[in-house]
Every structure is written in C-alpha cells, then in structure tokens.
N, CA, C and O of each residue as an XYZ file, in Angstrom:
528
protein
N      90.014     57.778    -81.560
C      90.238     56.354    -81.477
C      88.894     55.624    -81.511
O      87.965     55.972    -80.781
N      88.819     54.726    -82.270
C      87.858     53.913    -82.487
C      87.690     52.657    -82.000
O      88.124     51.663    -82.583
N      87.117     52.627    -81.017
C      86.612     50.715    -80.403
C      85.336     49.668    -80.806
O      84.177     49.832    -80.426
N      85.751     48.701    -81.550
C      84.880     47.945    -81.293
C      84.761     47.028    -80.190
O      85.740     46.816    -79.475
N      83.751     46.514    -80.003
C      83.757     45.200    -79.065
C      82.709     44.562    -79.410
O      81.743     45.026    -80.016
N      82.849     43.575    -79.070
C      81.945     42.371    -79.330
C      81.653     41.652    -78.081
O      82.593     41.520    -77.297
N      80.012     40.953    -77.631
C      79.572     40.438    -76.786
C      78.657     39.145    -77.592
O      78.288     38.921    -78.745
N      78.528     38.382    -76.082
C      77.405     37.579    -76.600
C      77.776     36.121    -76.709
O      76.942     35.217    -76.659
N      79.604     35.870    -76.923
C      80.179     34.425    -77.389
C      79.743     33.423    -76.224
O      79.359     33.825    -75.125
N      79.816     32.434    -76.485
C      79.528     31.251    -75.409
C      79.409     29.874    -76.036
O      79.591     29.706    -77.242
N      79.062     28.762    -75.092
C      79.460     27.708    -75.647
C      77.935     26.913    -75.842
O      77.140     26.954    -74.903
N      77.602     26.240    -77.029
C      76.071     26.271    -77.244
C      76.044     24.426    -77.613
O      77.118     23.824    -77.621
N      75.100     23.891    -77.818
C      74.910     22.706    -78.627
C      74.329     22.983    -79.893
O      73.756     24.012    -80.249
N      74.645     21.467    -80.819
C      74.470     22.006    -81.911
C      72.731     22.351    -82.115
O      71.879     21.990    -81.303
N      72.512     22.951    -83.099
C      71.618     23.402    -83.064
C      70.702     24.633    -82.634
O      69.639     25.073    -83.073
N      71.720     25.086    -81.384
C      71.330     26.249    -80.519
C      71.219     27.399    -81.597
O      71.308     27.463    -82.823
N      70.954     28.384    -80.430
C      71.077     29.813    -81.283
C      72.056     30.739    -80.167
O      71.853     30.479    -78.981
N      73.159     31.858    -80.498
C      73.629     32.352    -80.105
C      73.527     34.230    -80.747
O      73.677     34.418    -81.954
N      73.283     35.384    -79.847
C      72.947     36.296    -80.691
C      74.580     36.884    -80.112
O      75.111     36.413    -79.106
N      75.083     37.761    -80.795
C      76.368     38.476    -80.667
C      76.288     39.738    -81.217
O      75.847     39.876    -82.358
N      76.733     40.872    -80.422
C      76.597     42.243    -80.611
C      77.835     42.572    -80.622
O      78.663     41.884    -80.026
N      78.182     43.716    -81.324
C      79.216     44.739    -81.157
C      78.936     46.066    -81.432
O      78.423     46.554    -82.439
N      79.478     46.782    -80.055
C      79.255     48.043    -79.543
C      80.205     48.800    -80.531
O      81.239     48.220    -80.860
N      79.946     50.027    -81.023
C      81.173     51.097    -81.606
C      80.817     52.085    -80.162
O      79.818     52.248    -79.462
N      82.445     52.702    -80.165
C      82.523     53.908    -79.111
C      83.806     54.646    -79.641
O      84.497     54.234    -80.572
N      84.007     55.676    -78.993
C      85.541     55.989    -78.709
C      85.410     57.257    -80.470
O      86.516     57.518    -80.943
N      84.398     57.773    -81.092
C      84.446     58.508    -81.906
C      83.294     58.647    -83.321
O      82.689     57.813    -83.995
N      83.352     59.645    -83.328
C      81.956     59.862    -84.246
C      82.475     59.862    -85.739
O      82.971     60.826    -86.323
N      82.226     58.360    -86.337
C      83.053     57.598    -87.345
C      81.782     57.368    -88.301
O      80.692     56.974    -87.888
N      82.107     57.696    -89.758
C      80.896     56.775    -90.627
C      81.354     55.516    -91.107
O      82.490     55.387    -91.564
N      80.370     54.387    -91.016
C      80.956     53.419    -91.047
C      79.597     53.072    -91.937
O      78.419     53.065    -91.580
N      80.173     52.799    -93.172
C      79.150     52.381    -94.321
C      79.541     50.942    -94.897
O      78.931     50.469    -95.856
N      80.568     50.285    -94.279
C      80.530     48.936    -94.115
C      80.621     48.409    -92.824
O      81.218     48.977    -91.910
N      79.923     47.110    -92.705
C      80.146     46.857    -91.308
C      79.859     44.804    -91.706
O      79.085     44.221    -92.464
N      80.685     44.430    -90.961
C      80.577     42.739    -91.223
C      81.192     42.147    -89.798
O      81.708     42.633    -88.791
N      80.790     40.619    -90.357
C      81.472     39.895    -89.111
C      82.203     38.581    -89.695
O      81.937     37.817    -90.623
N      83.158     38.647    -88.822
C      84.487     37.271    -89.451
C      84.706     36.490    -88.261
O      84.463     36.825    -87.102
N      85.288     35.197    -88.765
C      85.590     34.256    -87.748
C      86.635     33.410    -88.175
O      86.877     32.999    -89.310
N      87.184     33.219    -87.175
C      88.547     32.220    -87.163
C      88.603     31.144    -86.427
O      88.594     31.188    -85.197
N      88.659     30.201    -87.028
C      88.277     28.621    -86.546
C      89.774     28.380    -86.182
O      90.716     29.107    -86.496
N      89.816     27.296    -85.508
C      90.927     26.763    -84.922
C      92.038     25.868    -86.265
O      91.907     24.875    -86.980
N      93.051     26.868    -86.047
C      93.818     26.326    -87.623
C      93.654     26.662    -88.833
O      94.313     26.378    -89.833
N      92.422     27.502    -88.649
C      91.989     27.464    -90.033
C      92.349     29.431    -90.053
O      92.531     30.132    -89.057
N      92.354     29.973    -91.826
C      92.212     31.359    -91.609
C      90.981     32.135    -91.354
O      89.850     31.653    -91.408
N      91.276     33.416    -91.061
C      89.982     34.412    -90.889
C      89.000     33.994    -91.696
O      89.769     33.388    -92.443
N      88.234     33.856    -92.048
C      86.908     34.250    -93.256
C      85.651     35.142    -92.891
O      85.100     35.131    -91.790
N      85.275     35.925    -93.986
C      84.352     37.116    -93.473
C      82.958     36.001    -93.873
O      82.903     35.100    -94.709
N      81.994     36.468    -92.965
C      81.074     35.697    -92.272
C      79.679     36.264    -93.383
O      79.199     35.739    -94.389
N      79.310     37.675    -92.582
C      78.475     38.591    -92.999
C      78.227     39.987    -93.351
O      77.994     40.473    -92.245
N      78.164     40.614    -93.914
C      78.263     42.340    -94.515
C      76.707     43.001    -94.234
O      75.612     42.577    -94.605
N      76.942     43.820    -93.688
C      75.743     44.760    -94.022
C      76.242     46.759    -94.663
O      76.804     47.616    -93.982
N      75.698     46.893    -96.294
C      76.326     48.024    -96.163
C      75.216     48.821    -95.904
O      74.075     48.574    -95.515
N      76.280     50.616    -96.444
C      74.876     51.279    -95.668
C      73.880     51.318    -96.524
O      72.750     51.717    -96.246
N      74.339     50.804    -97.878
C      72.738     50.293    -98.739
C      71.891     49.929    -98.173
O      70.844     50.312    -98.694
N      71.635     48.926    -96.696
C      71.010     48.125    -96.218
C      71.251     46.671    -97.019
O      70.594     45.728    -96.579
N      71.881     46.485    -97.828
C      72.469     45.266    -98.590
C      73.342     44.736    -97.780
O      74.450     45.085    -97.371
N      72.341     43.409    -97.534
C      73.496     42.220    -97.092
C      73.722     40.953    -97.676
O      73.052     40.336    -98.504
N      75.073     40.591    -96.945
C      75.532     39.424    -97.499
C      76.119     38.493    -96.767
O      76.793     38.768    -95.774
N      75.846     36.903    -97.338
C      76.487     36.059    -96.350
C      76.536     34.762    -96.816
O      75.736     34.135    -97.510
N      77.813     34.390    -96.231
C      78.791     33.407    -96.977
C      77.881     32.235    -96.975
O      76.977     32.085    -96.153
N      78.176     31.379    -97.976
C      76.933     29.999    -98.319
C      76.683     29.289    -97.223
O      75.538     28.991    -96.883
N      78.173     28.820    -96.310
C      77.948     28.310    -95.378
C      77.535     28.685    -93.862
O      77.693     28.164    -92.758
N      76.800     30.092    -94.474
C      75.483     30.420    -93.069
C      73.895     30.921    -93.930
O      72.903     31.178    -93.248
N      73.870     30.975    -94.937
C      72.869     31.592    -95.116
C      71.778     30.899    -95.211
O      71.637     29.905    -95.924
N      70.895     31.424    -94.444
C      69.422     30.929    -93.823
C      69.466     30.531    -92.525
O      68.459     29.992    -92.067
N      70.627     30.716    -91.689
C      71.275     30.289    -90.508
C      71.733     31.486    -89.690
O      71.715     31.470    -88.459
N      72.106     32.430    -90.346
C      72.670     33.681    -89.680
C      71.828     34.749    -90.238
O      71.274     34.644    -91.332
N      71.700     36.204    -89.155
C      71.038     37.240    -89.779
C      71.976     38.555    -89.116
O      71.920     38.837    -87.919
N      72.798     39.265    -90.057
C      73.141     40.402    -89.720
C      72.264     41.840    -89.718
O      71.700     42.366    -90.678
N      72.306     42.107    -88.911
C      71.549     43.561    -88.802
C      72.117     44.952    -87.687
O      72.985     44.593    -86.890
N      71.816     46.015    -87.621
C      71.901     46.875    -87.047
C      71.179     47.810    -86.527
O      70.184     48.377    -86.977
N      71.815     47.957    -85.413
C      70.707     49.097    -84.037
C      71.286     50.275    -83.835
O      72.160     50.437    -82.984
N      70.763     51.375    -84.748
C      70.902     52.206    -84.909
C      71.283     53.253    -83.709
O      72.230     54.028    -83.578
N      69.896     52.886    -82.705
C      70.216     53.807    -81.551
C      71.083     53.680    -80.900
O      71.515     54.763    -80.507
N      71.790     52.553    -80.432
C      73.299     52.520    -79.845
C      74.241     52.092    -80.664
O      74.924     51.275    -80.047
N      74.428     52.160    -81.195
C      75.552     51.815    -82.083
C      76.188     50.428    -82.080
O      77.345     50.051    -81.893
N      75.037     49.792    -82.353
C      75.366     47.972    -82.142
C      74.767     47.292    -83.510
O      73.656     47.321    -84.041
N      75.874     46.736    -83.797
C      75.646     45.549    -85.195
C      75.690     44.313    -84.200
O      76.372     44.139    -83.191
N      74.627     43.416    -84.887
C      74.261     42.117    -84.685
C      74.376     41.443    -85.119
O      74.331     41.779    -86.303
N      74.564     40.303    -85.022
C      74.825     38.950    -85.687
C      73.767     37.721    -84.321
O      74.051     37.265    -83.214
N      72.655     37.637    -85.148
C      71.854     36.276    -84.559
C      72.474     35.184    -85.655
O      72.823     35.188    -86.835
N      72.396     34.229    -84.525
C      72.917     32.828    -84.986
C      72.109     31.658    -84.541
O      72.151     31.137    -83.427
N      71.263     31.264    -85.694
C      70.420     29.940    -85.392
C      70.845     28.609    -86.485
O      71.203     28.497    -87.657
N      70.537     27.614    -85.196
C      70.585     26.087    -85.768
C      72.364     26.256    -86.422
O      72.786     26.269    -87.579
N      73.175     26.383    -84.892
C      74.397     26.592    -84.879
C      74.814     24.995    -84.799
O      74.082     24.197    -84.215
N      76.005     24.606    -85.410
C      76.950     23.358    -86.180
C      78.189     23.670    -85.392
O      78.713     24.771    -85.226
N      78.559     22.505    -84.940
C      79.795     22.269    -84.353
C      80.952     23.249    -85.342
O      81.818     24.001    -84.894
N      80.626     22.944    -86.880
C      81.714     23.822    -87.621
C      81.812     25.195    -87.609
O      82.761     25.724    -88.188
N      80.821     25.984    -86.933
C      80.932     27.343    -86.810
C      81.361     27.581    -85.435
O      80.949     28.533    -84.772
N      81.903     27.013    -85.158
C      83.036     26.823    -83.640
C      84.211     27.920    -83.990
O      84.858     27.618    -84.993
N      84.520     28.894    -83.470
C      85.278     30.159    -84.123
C      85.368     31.023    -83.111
O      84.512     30.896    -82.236
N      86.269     31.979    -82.966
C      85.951     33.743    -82.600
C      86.040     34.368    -84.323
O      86.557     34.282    -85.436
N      84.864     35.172    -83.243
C      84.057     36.065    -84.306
C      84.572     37.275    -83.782
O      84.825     37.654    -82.638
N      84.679     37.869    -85.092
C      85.349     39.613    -85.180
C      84.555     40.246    -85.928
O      84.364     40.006    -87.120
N      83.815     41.466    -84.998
C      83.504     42.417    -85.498
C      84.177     43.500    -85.943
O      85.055     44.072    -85.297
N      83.775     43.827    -87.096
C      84.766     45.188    -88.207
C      84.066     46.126    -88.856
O      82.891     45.790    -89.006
N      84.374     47.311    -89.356
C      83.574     48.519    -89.842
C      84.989     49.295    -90.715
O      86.212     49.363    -90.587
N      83.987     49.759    -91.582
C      85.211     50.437    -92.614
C      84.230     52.260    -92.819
O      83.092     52.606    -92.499
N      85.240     52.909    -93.406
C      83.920     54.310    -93.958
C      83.791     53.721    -95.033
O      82.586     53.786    -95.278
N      84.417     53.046    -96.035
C      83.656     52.662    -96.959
C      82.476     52.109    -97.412
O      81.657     51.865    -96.526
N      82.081     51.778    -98.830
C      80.962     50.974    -99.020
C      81.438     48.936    -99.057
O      82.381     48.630    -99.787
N      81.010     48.256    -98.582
C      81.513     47.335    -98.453
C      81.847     46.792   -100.166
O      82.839     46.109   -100.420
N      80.674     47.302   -101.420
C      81.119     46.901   -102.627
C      81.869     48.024   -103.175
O      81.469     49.181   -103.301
N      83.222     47.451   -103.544
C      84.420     48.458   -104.105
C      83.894     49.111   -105.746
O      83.717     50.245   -106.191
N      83.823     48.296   -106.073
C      83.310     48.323   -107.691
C      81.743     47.971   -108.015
O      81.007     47.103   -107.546
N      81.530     48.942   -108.960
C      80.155     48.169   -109.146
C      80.007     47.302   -110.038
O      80.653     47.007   -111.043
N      78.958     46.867   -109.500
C      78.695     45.324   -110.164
C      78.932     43.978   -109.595
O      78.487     42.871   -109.895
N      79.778     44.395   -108.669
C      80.381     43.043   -108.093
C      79.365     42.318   -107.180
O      78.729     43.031   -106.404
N      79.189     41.289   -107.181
C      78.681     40.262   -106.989
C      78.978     39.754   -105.413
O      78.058     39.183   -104.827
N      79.866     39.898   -104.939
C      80.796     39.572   -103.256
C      81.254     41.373   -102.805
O      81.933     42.244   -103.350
N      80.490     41.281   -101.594
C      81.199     42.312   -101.082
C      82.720     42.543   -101.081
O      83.054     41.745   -100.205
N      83.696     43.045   -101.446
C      85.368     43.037   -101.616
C      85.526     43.306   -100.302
O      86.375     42.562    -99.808
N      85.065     44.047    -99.559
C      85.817     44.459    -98.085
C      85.426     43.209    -97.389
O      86.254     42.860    -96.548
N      84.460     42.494    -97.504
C      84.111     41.155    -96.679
C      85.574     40.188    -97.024
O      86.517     39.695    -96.405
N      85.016     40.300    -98.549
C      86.147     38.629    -99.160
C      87.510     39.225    -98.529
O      88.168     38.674    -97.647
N      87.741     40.192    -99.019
C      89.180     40.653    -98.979
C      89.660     41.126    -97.239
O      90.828     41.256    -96.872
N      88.518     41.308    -96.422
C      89.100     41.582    -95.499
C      89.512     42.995    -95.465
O      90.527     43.245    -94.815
N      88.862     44.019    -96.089
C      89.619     45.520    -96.077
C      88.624     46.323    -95.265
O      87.662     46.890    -95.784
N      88.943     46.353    -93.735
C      88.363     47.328    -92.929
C      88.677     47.657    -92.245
O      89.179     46.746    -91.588
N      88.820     48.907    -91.601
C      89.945     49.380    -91.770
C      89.751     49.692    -89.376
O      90.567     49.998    -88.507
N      88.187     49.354    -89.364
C      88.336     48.900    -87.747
C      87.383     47.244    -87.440
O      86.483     46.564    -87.934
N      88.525     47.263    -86.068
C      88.357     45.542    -85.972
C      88.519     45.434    -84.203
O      89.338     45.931    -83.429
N      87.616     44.757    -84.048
C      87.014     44.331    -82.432
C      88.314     43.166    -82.194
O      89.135     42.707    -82.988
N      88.095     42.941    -80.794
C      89.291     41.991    -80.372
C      88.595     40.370    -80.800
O      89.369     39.556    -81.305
N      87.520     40.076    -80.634
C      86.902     38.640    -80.840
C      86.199     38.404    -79.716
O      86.612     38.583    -78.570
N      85.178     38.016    -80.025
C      84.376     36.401    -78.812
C      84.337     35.701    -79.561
O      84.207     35.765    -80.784
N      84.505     34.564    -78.534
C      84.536     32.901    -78.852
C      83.233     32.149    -78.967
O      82.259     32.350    -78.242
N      83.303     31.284    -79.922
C      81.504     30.437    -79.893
C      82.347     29.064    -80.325
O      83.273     28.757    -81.075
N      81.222     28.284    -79.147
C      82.169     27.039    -79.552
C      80.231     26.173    -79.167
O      79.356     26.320    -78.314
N      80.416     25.431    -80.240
C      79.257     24.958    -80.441
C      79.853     22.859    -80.512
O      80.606     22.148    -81.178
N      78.916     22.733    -79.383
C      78.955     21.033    -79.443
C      78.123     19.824    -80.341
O      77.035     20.037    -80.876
N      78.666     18.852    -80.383
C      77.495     17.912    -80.963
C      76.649     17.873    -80.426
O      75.708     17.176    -80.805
C-alpha cells in the first residue's frame, strides 16, 4: 500500500510564499512521475506541476516563475515552493506519483499524466488559501 501525504498548507497574503511537501511511505514503489494538482473552490482539479524522472519539469502558465517543483531524494519528499502567491491560487493541492514517465508519447510537448490526470497514486490534499 502506497501513501502519500502532503504538508505545509496554510493561509498566506498575497504575495507570500508557502513551501508544501509530500512524504511517500507504505512501499518500495518507482515513481518516475511525480506532480502536484489543485482544486479551487467550484472549479475542477488542474495539474499544477510535473517533475519526471528525466529531471524534466513542467508547469502550467499560470505559475511559472512563481512555483518550483523539486525532489528530496533522501526521504522521499517532493516539493512544491510557492512564491509571490495570488489570491487565485487559493486551492487544495494534491500530491500524486505514477511508475510511469509523466510524457506518454514522445514528442509531446505537455506532460499527459499532468494534463490528463493519469496517476495512478494520490495524497488526500492541503489547503492554501491566500488573501488580498
């Protein structure tokens, strides 16, 4: 059995920075995609950020230069720092991991397991709620 979790959510002003981790446990899993998604109030899921095990990442227009995904190898924690945070990235964020490679096909341009959402483990959520 495989657990994610996620730490770190809280409530920030705009502008702040918020860093958010998620722990893997519970089994010795390869996980050659790994991203983070968020679900705004009303609105659907959307995948946030990808890191595969290329070390290739990716991230949606409306964070990039704002968000940095990365990973800590020695404990088994993917990161997501979040600077010069906007009331609109007000969300729970879900951390997810697949064995796959996050690009299905080559060539493609958008990670598919990000856009599409195909991974196949998924953390419960923290909340970030960011003020004016």
């Amino acid at each position: 059995q495989v657990n994610l979790q996620e730490f770190g959510g809280g409530s920030v002003q705009s502008g702040g920075s918020l860093r958010l981790s998620c722990v893997a446990s519970g089994g010795n899993y390869r996980r050659n995609c790994m991203g983070w998604f968020r679900q705004a109030p009303g609105k659907q899921r959307e995948g946030v950020a990808s890191l595969d095990y290329s070390g290739a990442t990716y991230y949606v227009d409306s964070v990039k230069g704002r968000f940095t995904i990365s990973q800590d190898n020695t404990n088994n924690t993917l990161i997501l720092q979040m600077d010069s945070l906007k009331p609109e990235d007000t969300a729970t964020y879900y951390c997810a991991a697949d064995p796959g490679t996050c690009y299905v096909r080559r060539g493609e341009s958008r990670p598919t397991r990000l856009v599409f959402q195909m991974m196949a483990y998924w953390g419960k959520g923290t909340l970030v709620t960011v003020s004016p």
